[in-house]
Biopython code that builds the backbone (N, CA, C, O; Angstrom):
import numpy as np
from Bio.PDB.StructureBuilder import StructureBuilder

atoms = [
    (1, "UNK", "N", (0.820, -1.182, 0.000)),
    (1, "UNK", "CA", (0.000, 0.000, 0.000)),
    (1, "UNK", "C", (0.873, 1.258, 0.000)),
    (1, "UNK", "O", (0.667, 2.273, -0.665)),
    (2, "UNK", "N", (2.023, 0.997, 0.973)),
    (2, "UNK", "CA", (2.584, 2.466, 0.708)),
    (2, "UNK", "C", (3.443, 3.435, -0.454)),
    (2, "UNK", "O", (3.642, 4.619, -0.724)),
    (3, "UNK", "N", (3.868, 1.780, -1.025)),
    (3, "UNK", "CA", (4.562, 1.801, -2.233)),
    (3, "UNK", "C", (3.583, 2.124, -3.319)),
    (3, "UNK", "O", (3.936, 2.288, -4.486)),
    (4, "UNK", "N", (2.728, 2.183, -3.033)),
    (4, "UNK", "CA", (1.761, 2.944, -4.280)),
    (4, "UNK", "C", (1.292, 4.166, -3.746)),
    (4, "UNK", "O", (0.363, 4.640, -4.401)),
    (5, "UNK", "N", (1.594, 4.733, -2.898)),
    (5, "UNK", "CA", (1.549, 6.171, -2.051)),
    (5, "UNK", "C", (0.099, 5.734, -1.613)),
    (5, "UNK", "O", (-0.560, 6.024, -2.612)),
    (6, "UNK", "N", (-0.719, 5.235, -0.748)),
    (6, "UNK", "CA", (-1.570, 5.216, -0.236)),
    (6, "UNK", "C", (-1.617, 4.455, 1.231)),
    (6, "UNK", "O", (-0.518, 3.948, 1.454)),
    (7, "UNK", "N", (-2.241, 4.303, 1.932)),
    (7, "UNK", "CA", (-2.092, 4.556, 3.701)),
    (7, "UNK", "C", (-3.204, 3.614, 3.789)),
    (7, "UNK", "O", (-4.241, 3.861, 3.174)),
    (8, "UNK", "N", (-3.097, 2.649, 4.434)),
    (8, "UNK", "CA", (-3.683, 1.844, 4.951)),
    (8, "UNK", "C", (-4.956, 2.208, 5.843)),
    (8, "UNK", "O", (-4.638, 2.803, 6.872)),
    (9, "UNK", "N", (-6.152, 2.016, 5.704)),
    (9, "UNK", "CA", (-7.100, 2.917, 6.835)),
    (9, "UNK", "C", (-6.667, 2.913, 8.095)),
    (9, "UNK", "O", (-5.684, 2.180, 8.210)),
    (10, "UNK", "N", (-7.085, 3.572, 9.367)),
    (10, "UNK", "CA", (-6.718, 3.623, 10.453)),
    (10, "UNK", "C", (-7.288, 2.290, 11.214)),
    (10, "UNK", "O", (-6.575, 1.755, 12.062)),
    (11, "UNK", "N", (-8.346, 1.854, 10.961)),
    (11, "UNK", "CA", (-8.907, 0.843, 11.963)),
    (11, "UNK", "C", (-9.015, -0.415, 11.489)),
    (11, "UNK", "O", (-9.792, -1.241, 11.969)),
    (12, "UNK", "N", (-7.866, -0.742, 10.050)),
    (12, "UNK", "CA", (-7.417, -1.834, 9.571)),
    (12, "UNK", "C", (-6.798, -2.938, 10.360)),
    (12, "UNK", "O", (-6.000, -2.768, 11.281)),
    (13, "UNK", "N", (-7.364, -4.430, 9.789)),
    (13, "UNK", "CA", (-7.023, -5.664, 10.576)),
    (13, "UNK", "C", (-6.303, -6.582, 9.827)),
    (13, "UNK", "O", (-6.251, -6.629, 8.598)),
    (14, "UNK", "N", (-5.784, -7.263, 10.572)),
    (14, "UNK", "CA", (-5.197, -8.614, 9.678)),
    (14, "UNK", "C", (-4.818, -8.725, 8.417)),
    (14, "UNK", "O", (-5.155, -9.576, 7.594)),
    (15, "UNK", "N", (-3.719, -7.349, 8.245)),
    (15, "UNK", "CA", (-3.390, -7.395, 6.634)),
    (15, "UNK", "C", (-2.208, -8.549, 6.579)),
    (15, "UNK", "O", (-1.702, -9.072, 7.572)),
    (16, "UNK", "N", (-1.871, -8.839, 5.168)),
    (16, "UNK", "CA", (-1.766, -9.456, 4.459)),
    (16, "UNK", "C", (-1.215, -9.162, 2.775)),
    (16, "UNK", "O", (-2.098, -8.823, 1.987)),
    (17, "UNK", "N", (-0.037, -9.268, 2.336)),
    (17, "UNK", "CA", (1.086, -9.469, 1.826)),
    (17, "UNK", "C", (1.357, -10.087, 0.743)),
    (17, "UNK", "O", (2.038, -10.937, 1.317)),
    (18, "UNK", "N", (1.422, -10.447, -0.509)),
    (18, "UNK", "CA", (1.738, -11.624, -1.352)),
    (18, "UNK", "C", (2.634, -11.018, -2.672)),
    (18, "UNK", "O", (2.078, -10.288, -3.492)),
    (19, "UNK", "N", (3.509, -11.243, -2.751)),
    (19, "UNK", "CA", (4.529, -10.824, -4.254)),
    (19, "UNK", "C", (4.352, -11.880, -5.196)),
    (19, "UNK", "O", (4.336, -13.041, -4.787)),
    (20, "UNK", "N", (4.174, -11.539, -6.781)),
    (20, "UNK", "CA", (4.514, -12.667, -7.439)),
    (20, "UNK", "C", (5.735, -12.061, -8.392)),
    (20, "UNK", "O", (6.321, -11.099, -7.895)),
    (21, "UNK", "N", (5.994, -12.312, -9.135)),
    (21, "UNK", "CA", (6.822, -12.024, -9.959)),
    (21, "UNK", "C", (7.119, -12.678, -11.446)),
    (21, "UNK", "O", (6.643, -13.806, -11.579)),
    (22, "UNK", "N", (7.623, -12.305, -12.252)),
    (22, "UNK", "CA", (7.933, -12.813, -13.552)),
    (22, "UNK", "C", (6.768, -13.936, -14.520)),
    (22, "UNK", "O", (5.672, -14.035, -13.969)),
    (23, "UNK", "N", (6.843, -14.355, -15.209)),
    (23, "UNK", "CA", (5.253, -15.062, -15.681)),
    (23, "UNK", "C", (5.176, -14.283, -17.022)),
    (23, "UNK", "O", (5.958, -13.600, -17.682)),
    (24, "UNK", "N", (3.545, -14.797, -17.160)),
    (24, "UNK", "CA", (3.415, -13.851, -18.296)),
    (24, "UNK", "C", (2.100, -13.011, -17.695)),
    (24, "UNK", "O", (1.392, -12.681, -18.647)),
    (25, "UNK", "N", (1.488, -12.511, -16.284)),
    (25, "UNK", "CA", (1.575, -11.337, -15.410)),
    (25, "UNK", "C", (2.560, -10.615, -15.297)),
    (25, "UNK", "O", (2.307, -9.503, -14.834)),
    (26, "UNK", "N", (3.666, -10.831, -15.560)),
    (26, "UNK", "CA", (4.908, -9.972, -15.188)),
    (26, "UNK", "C", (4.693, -9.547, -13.438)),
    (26, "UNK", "O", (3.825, -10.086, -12.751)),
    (27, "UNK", "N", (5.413, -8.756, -13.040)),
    (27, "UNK", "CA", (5.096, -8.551, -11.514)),
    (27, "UNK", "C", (3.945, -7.982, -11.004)),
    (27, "UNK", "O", (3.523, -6.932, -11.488)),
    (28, "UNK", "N", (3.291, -8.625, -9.945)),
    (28, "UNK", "CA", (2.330, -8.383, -9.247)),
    (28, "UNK", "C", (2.375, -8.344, -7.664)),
    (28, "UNK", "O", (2.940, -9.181, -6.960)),
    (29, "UNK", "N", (1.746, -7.326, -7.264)),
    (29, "UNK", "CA", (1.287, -7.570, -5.763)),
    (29, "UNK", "C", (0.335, -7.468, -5.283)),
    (29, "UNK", "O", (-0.390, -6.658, -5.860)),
    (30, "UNK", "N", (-0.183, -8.027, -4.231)),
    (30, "UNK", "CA", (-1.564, -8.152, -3.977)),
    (30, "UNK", "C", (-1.753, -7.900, -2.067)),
    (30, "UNK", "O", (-1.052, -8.369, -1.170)),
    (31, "UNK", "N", (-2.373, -7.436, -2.019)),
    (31, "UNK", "CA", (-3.066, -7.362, -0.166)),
    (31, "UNK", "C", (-3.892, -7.675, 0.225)),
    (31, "UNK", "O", (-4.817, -7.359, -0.522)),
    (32, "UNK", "N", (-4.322, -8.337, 1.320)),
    (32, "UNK", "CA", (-5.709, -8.249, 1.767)),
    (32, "UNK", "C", (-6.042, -7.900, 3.430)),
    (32, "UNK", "O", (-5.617, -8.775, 4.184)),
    (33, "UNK", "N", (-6.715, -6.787, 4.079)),
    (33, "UNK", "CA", (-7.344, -6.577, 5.221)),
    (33, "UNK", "C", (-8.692, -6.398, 5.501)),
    (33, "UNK", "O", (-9.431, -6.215, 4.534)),
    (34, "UNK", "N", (-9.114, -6.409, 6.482)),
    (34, "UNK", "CA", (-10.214, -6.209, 6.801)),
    (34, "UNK", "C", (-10.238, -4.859, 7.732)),
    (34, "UNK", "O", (-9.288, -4.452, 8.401)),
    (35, "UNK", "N", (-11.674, -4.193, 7.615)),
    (35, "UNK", "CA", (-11.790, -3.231, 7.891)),
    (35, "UNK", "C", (-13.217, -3.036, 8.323)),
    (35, "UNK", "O", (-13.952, -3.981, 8.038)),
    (36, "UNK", "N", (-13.874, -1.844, 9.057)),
    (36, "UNK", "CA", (-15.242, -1.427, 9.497)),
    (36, "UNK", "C", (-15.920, -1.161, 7.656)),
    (36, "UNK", "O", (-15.383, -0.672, 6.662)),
    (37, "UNK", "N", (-17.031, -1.639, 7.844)),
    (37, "UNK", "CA", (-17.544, -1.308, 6.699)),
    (37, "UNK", "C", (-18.268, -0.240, 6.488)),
    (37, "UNK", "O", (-18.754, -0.083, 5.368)),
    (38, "UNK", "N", (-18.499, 0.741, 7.541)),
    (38, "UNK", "CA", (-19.104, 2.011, 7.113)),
    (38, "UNK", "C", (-17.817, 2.762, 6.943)),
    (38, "UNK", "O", (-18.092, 3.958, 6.847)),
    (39, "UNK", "N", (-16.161, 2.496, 6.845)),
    (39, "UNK", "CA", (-15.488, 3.179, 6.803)),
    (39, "UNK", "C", (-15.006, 2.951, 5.391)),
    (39, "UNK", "O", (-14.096, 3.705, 5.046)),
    (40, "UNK", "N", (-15.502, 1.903, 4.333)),
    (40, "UNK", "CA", (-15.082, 1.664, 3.046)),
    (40, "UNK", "C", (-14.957, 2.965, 2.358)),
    (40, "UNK", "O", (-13.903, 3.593, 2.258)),
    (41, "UNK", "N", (-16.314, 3.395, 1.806)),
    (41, "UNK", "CA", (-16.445, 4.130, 0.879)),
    (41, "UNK", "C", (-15.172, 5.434, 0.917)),
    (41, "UNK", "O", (-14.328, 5.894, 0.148)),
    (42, "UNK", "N", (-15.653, 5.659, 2.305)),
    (42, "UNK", "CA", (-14.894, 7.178, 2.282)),
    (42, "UNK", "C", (-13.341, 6.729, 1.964)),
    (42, "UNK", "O", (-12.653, 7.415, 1.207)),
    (43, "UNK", "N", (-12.951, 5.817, 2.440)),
    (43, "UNK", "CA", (-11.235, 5.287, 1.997)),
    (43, "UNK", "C", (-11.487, 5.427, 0.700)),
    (43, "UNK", "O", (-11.069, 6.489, 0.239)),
    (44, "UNK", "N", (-12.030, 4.715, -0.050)),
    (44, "UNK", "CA", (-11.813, 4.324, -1.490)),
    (44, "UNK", "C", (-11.705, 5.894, -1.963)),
    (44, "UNK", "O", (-10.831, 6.201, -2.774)),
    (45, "UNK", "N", (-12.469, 6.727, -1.523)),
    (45, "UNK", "CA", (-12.694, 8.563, -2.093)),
    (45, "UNK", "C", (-11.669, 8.679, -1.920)),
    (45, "UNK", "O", (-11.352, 9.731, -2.474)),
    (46, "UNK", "N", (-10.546, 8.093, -1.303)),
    (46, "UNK", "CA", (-9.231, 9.159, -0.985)),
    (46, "UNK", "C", (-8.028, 8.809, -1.319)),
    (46, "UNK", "O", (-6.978, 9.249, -0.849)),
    (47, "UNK", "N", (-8.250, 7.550, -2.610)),
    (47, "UNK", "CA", (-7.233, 6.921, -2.299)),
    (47, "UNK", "C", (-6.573, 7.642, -4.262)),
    (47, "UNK", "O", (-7.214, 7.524, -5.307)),
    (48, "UNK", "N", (-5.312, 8.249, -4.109)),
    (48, "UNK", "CA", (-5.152, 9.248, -5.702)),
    (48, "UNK", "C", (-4.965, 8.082, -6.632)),
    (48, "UNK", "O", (-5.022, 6.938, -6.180)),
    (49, "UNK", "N", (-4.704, 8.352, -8.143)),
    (49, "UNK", "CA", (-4.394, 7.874, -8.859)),
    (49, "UNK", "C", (-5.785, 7.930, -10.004)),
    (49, "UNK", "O", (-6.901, 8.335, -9.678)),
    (50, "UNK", "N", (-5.483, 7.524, -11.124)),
    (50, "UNK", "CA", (-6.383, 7.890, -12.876)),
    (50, "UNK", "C", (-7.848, 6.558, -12.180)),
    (50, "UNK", "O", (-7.725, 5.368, -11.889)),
    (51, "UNK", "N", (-8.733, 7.208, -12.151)),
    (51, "UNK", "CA", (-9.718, 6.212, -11.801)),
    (51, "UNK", "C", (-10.314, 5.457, -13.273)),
    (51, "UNK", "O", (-10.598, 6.164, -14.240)),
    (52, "UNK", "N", (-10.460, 3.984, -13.316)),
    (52, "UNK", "CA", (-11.144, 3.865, -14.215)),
    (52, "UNK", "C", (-12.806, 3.743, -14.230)),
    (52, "UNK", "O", (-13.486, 3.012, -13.511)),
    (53, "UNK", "N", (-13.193, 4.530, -15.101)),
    (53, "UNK", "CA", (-14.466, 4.945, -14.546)),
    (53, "UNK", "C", (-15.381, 4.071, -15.881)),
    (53, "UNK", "O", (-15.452, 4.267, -17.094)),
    (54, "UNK", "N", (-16.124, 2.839, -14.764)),
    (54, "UNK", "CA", (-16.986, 2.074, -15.887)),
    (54, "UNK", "C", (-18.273, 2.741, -16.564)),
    (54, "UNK", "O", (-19.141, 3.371, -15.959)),
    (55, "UNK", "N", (-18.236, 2.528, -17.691)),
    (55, "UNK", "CA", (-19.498, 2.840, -18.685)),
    (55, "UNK", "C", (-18.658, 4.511, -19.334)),
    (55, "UNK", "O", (-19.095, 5.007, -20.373)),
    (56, "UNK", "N", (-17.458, 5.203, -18.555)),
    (56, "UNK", "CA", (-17.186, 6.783, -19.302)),
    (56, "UNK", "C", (-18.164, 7.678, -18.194)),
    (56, "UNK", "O", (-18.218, 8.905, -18.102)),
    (57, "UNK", "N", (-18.762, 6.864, -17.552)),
    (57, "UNK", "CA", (-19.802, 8.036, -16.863)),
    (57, "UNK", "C", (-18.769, 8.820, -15.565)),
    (57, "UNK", "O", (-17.747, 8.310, -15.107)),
    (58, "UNK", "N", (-19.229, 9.874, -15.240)),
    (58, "UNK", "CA", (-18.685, 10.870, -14.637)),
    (58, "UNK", "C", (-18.506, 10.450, -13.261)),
    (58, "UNK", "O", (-18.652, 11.572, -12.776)),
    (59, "UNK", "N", (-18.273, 9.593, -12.100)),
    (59, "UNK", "CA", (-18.325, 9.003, -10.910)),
    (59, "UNK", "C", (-17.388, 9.072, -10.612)),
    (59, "UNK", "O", (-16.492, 9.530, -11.320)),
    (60, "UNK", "N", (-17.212, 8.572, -9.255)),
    (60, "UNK", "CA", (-16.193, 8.207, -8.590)),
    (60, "UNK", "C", (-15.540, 6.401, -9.099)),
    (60, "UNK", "O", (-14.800, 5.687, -8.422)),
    (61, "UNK", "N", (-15.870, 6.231, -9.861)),
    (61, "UNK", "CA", (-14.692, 4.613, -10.233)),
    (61, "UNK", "C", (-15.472, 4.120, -9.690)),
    (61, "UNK", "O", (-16.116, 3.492, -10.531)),
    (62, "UNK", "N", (-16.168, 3.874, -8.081)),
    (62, "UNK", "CA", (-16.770, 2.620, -7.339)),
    (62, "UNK", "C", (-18.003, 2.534, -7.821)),
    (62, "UNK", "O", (-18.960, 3.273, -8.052)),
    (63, "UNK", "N", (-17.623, 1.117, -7.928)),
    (63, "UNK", "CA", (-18.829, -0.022, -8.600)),
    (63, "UNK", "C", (-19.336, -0.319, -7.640)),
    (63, "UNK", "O", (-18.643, -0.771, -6.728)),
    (64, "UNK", "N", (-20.644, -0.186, -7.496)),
    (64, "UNK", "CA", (-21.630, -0.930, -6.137)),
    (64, "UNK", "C", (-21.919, -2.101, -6.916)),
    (64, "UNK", "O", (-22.171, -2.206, -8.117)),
    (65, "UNK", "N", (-21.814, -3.185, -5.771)),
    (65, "UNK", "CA", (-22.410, -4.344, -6.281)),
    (65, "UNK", "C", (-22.771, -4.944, -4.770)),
    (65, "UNK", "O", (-22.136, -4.673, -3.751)),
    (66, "UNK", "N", (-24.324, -6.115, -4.876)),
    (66, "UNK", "CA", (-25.015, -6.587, -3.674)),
    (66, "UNK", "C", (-23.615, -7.214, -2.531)),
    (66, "UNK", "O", (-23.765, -7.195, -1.309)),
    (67, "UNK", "N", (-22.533, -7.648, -3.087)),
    (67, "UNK", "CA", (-21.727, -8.244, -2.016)),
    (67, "UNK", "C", (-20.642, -7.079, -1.784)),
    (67, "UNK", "O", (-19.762, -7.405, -0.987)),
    (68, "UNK", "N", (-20.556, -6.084, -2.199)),
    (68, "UNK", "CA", (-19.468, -4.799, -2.349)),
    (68, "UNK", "C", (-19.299, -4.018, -2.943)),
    (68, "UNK", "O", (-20.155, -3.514, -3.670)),
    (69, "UNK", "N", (-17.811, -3.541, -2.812)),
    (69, "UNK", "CA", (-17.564, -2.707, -4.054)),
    (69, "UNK", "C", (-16.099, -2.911, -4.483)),
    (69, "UNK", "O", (-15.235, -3.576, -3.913)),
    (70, "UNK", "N", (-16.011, -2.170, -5.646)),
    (70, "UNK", "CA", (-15.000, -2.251, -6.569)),
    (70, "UNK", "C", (-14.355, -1.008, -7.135)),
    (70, "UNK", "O", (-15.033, 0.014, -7.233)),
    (71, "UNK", "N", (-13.117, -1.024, -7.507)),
    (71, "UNK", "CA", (-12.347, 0.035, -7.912)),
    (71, "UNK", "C", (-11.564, -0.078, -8.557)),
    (71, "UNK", "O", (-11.037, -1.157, -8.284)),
    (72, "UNK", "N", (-11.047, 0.406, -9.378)),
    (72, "UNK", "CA", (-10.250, 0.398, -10.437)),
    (72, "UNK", "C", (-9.126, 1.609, -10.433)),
    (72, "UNK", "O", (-9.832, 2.615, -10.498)),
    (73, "UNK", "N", (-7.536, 2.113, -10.384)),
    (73, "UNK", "CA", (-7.023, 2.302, -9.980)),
    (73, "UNK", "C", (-5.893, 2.564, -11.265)),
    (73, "UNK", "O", (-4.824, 1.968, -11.134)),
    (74, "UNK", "N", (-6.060, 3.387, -12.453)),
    (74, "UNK", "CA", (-4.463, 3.472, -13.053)),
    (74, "UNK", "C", (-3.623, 4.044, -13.266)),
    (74, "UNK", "O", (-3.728, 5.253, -13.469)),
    (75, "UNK", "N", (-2.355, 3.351, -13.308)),
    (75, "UNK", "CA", (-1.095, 4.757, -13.201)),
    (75, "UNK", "C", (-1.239, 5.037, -11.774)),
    (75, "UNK", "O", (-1.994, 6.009, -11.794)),
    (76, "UNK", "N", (-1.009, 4.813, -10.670)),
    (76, "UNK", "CA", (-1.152, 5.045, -9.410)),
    (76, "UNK", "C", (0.490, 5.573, -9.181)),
    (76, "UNK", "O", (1.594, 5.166, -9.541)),
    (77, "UNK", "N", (-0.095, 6.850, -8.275)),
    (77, "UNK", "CA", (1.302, 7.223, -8.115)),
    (77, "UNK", "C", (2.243, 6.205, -6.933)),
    (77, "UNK", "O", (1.768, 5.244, -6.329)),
    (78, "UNK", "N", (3.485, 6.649, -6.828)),
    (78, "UNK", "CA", (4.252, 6.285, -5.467)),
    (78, "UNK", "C", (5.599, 5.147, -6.112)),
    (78, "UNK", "O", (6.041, 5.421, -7.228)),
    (79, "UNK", "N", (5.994, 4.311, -5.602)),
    (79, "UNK", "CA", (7.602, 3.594, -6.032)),
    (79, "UNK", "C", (7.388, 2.679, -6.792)),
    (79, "UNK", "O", (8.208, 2.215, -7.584)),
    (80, "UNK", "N", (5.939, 2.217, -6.587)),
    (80, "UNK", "CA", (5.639, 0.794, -7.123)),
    (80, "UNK", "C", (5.588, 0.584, -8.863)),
    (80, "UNK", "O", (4.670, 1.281, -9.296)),
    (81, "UNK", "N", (6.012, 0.136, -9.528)),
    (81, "UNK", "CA", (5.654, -0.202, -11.005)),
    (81, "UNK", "C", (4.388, -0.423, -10.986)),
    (81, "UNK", "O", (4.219, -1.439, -10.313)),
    (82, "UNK", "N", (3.421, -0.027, -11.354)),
    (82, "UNK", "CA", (1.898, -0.666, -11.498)),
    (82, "UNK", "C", (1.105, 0.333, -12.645)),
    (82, "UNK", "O", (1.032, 1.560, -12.712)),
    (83, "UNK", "N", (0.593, -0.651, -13.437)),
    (83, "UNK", "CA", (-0.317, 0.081, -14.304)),
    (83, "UNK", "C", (-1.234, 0.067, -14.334)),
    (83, "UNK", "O", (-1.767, 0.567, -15.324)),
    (84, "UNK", "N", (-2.073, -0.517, -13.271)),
    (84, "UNK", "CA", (-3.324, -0.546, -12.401)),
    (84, "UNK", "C", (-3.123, -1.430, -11.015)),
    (84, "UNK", "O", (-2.255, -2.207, -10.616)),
    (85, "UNK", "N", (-4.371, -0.916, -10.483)),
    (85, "UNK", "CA", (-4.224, -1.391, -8.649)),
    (85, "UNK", "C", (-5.870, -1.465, -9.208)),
    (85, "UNK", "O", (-6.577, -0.574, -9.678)),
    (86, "UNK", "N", (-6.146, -2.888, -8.950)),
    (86, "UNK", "CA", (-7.885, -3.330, -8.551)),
    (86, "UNK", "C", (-8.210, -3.841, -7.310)),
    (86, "UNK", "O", (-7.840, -4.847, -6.706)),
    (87, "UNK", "N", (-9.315, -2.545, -6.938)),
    (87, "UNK", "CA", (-9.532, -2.657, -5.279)),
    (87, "UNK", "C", (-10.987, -3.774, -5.260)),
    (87, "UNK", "O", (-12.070, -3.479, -5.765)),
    (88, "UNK", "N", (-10.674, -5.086, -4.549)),
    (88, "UNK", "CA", (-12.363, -5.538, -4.495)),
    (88, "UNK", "C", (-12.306, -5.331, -2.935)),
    (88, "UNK", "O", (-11.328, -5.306, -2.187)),
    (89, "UNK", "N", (-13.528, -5.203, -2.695)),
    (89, "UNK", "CA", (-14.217, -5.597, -1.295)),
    (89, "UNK", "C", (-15.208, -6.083, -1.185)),
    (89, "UNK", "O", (-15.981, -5.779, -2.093)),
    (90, "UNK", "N", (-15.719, -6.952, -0.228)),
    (90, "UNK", "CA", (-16.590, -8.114, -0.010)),
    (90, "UNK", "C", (-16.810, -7.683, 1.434)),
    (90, "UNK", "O", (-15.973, -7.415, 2.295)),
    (91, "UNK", "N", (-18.512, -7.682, 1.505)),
    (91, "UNK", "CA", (-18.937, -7.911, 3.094)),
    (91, "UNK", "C", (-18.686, -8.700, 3.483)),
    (91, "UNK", "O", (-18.874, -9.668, 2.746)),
    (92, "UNK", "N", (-18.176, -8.971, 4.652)),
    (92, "UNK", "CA", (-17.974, -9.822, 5.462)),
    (92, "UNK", "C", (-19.213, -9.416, 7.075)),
    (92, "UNK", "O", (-18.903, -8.759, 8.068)),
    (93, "UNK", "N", (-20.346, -9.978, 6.829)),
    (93, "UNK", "CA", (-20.821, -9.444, 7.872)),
    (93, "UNK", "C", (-21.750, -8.214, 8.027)),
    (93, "UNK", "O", (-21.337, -7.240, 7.398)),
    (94, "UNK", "N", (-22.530, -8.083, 8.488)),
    (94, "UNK", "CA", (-23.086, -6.274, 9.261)),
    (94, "UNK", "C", (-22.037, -5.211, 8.941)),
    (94, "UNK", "O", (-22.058, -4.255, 8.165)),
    (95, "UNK", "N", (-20.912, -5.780, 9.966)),
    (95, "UNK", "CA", (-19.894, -4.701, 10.101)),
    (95, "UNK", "C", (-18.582, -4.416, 9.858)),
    (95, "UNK", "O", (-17.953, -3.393, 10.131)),
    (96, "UNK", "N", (-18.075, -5.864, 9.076)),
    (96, "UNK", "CA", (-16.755, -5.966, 8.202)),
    (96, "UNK", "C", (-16.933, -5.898, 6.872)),
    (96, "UNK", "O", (-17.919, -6.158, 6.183)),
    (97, "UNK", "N", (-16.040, -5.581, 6.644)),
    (97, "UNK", "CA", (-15.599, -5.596, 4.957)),
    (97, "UNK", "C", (-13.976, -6.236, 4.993)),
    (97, "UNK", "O", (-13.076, -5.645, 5.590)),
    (98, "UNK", "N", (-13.788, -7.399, 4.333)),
    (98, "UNK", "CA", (-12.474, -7.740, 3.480)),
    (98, "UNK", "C", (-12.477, -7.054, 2.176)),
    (98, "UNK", "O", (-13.381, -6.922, 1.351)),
    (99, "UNK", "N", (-11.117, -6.603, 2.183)),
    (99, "UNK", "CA", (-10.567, -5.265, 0.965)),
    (99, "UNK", "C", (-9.129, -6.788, 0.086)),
    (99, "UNK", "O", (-8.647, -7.852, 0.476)),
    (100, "UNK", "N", (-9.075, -6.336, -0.576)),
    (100, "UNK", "CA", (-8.086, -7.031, -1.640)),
    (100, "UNK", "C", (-7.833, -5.809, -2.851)),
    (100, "UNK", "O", (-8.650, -5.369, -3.661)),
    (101, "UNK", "N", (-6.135, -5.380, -2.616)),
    (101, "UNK", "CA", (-5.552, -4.952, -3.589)),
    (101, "UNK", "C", (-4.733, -5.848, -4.034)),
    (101, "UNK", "O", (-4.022, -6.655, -3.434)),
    (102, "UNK", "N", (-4.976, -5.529, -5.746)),
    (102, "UNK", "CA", (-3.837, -6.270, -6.694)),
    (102, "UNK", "C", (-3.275, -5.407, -8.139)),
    (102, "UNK", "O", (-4.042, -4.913, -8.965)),
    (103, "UNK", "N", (-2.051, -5.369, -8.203)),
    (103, "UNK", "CA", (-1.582, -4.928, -8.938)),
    (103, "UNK", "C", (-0.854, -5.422, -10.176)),
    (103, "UNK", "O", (0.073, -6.230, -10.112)),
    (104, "UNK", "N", (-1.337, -4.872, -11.364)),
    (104, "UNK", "CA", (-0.268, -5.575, -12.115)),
    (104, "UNK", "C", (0.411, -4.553, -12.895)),
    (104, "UNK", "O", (-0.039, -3.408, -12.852)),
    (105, "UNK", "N", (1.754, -4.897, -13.826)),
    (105, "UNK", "CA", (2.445, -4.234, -14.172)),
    (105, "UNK", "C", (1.867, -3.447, -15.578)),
    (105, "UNK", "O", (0.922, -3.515, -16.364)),
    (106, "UNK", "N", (3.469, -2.421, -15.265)),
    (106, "UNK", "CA", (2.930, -1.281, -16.620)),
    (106, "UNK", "C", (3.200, -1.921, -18.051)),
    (106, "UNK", "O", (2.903, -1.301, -19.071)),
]
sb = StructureBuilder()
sb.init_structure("model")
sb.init_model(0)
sb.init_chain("A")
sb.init_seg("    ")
for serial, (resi, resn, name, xyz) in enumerate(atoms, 1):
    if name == "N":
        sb.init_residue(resn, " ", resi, " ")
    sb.init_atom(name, np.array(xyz, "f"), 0.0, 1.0, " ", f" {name:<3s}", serial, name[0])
structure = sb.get_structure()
């Protein structure tokens, strides 16, 4: 997360780590934490970088869908090589949300 200049929420749990490398993905990284779920949305609002915005329509990038939401993320600034970062999140619950970033190369 930081290597793509973005900050982990404050009341984040049980993150989680994974590098791949070389393939024909070329390099990737991926995260996963859990977090309060009334605190999703507003993270996702804050997090910089070229949003990809489905359908061209004028939004914020997040996709509502019945189990979450989704984000799309390109050219993200900060150290990391990445030519997109795709944010999913999944309810977990009333009051969790599991978040999963993954990145793949430029």
């Amino acid at each position: 997360m930081y290597a793509l200049g973005w900050v982990l929420p404050e009341h984040a749990s049980d993150p989680r780590c994974t590098e791949l490398s070389g393939g024909l993905a070329g390099h990737t990284e991926s995260g996963t934490f859990r977090m309060p779920r009334a605190e999703v949305r507003p993270w996702l609002a804050s997090l910089s970088g070229e949003r990809n915005k489905p359908g061209g329509l004028d939004t914020d990038g997040v996709v509502e869908r019945k189990e979450g939401l989704s984000l799309s993320v390109l050219r993200p600034p900060g150290s990391l090589e990445a030519g997109e970062v795709r944010v999913d999140v999944r309810w977990e619950g009333e009051d969790t949300a599991v978040v999963t970033c993954e990145t793949s190369g430029r």
